[in-house]
C-alpha positions as CSV (number, residue, x, y, z in Angstrom):
1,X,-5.9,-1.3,-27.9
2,X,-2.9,0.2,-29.4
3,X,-0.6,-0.7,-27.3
4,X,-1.4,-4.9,-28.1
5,X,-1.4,-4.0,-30.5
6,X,1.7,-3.0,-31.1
7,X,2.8,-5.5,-29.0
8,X,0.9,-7.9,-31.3
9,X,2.9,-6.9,-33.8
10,X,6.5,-6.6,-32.2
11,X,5.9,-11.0,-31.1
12,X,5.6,-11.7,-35.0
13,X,9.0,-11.2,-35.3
14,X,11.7,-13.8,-36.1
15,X,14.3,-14.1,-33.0
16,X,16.7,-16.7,-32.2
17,X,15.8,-18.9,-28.9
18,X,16.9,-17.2,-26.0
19,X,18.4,-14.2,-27.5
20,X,18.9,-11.0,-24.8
21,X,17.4,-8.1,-26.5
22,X,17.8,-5.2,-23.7
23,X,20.1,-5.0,-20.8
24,X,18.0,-2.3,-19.0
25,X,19.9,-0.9,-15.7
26,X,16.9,1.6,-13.7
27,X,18.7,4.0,-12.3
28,X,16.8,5.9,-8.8
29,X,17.2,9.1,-7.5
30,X,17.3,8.8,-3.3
31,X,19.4,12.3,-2.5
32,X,18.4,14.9,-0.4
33,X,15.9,16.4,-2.4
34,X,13.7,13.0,-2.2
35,X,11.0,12.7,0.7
36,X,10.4,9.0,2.3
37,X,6.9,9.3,0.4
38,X,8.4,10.6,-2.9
39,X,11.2,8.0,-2.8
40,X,7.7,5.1,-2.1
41,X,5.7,6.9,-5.3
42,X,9.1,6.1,-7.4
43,X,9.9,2.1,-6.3
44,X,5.6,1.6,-6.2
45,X,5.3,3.6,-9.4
46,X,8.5,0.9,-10.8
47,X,6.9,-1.9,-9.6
48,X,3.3,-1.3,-10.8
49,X,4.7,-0.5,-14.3
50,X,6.8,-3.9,-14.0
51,X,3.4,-5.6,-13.4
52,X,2.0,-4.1,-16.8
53,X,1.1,-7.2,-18.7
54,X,2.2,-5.8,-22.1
55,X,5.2,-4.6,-20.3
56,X,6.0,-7.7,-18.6
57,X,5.7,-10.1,-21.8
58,X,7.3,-7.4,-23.6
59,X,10.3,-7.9,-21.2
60,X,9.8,-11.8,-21.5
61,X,10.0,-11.9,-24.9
62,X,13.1,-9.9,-24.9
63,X,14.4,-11.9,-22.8
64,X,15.4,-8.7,-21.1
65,X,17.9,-8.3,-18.2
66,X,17.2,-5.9,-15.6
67,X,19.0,-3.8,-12.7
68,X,18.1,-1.6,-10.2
69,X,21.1,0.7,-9.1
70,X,20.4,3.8,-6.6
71,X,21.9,6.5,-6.5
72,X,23.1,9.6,-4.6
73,X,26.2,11.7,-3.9
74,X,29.9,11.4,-5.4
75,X,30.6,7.6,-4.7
76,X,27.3,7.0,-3.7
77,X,26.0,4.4,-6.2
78,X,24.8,0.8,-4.9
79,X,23.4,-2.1,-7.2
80,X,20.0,-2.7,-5.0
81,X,19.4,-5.5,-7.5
82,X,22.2,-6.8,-9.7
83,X,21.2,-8.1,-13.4
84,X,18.2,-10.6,-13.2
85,X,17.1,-12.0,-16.8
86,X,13.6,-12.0,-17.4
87,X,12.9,-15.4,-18.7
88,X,9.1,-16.0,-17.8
89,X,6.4,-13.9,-16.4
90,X,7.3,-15.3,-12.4
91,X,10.9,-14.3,-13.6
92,X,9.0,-10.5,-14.1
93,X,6.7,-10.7,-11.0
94,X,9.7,-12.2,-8.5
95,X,11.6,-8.7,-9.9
96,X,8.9,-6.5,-9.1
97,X,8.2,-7.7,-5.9
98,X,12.0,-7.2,-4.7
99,X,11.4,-3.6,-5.8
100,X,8.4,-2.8,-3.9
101,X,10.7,-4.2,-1.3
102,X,13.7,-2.3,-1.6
103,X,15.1,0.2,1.2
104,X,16.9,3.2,0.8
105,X,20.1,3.6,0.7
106,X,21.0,7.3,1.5
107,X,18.5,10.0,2.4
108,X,20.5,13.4,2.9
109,X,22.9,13.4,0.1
110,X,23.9,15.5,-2.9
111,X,23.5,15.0,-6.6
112,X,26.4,13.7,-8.6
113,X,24.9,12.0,-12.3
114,X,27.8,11.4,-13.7
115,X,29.3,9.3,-11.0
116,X,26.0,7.2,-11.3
117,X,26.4,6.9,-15.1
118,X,30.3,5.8,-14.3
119,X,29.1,3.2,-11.9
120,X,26.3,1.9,-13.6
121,X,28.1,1.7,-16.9
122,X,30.9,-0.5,-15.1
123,X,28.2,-3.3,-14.6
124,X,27.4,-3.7,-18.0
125,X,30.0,-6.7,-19.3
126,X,28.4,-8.5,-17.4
127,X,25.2,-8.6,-20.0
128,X,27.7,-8.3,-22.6
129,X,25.0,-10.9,-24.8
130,X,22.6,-8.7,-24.9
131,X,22.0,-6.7,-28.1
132,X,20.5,-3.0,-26.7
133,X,22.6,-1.4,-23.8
134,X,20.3,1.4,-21.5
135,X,20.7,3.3,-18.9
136,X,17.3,4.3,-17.4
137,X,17.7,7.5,-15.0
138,X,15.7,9.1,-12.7
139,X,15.6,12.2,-10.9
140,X,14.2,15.3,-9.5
141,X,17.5,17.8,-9.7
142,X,20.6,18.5,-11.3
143,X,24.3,17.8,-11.1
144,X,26.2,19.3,-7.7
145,X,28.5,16.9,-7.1
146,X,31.2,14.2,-8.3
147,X,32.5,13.7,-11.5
148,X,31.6,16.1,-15.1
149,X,27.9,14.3,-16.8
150,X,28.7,15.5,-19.6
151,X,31.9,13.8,-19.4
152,X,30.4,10.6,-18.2
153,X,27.6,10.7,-20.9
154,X,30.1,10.9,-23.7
155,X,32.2,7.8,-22.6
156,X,29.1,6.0,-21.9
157,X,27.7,6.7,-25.5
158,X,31.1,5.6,-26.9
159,X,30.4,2.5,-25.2
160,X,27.6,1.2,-27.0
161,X,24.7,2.6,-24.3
162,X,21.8,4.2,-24.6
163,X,20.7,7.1,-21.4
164,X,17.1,7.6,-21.2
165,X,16.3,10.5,-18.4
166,X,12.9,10.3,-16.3
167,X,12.4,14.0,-15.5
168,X,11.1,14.9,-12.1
169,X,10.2,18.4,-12.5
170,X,7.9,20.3,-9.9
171,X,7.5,24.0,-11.4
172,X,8.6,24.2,-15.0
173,X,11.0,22.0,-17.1
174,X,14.4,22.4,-15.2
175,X,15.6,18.8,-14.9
176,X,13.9,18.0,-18.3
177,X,16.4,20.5,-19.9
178,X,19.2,19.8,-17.9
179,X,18.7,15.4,-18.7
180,X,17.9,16.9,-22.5
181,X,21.2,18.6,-22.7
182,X,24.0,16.9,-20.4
183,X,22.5,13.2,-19.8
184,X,20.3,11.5,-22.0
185,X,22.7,10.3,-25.4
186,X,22.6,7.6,-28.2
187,X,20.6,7.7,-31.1
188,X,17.2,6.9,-29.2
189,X,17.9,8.2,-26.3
190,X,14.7,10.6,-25.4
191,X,13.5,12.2,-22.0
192,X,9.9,11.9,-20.1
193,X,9.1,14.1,-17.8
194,X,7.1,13.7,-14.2
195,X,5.2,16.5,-13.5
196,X,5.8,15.9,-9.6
197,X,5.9,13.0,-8.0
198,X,2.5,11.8,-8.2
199,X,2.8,12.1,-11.7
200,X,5.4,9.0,-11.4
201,X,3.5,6.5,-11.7
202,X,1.9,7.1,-15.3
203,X,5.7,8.8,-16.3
204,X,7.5,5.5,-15.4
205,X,5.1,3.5,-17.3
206,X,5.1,5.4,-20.5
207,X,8.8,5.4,-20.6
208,X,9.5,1.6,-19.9
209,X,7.1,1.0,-23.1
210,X,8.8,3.5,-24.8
211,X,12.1,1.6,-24.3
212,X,10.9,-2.0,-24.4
213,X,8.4,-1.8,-27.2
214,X,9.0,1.6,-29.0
215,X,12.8,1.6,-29.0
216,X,12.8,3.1,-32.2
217,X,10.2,5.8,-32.1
């Protein structure tokens, strides 16, 4: 009931027809660390969120753009789905669907975030419209390859982008920390943490209304 409404509340606003609110790139961890069955619970746990009604009218009347980037090693970064705008709710669904249906990439490699961050951020002229800029990461580890995150965080918050960090943590609050302190940057930006895998689903979800509806809380 709270969440209508909220969203209730958030569709009595004035915008102008056809205005982008949120360019929203979702960034996916599929190194080493990440089982054939974890790297499932994070692209089902994507999609099912996607499929949230107040989520997907929230990203309609937004008239959000999405992308879904995975990511891996030092220059191991590929656009699985480049920018789709969300226009209507088959605009939503047809999205989701193509992540349920998405293969991995990479399956033995390191960690590099900050070449992810590099890559990712590169894409974004190309939903230069769009009012909010974020970067939506995921992952179960810490930097151990590529290019300095902290490095990579700064120019990308100098560009006008919010990071947002999806914590996968197993035992204890690790990754949380490590996203807290070296990725996640811009005013907002805030970290949610997945207490394993099967914790990914409900994690995902809480954090794409977060960003979508809550942007300011």
């Amino acid at each position: 009931m709270i969440r209508i409404g909220l969203f209730a509340l958030l569709m009595t606003l004035a915008l102008p027809a056809q205005a982008c609110r949120l360019a929203l790139a979702l960034a996916v961890d599929v190194s080493g660390s990440i089982d054939p069955n974890e790297y499932r619970f994070q692209m089902e746990g994507l999609a099912d969120a996607l499929d949230d009604p107040v989520i997907a009218e929230a990203l309609v009347f937004s008239q959000a753009a999405l992308m879904v980037v995975q990511w891996s090693g030092a220059g191991e970064q590929e656009i699985s789905i480049p920018w789709q705008r969300m226009l209507s709710l088959q605009s939503v669904n047809r999205f989701s669907i193509q992540v349920r249906n998405t293969e991995r990439r990479w399956s033995t490699s390191k960690t590099a975030v900050g070449d992810a961050l590099a890559a990712i951020r590169a894409e974004f002229p190309k939903v230069a419209d769009c009012q909010r800029k974020v970067i939506d990461v995921s992952g179960d580890g810490m930097t151990n390859d590529g290019t300095d995150t902290a490095y990579q965080r700064s120019v990308t918050g100098q560009s006008g982008i919010t990071i947002n960090g999806l914590a996968i943590d197993r035992v204890g609050r690790a990754v949380t920390e490590f996203f807290r302190k070296h990725v996640i940057t811009g005013r907002d930006g805030f970290v949610i943490t997945s207490k394993g895998y099967s914790d990914y689903p409900r994690a995902i979800e809480q954090k794409l209304f977060r960003e979508i509806i809550q942007p300011a809380s």
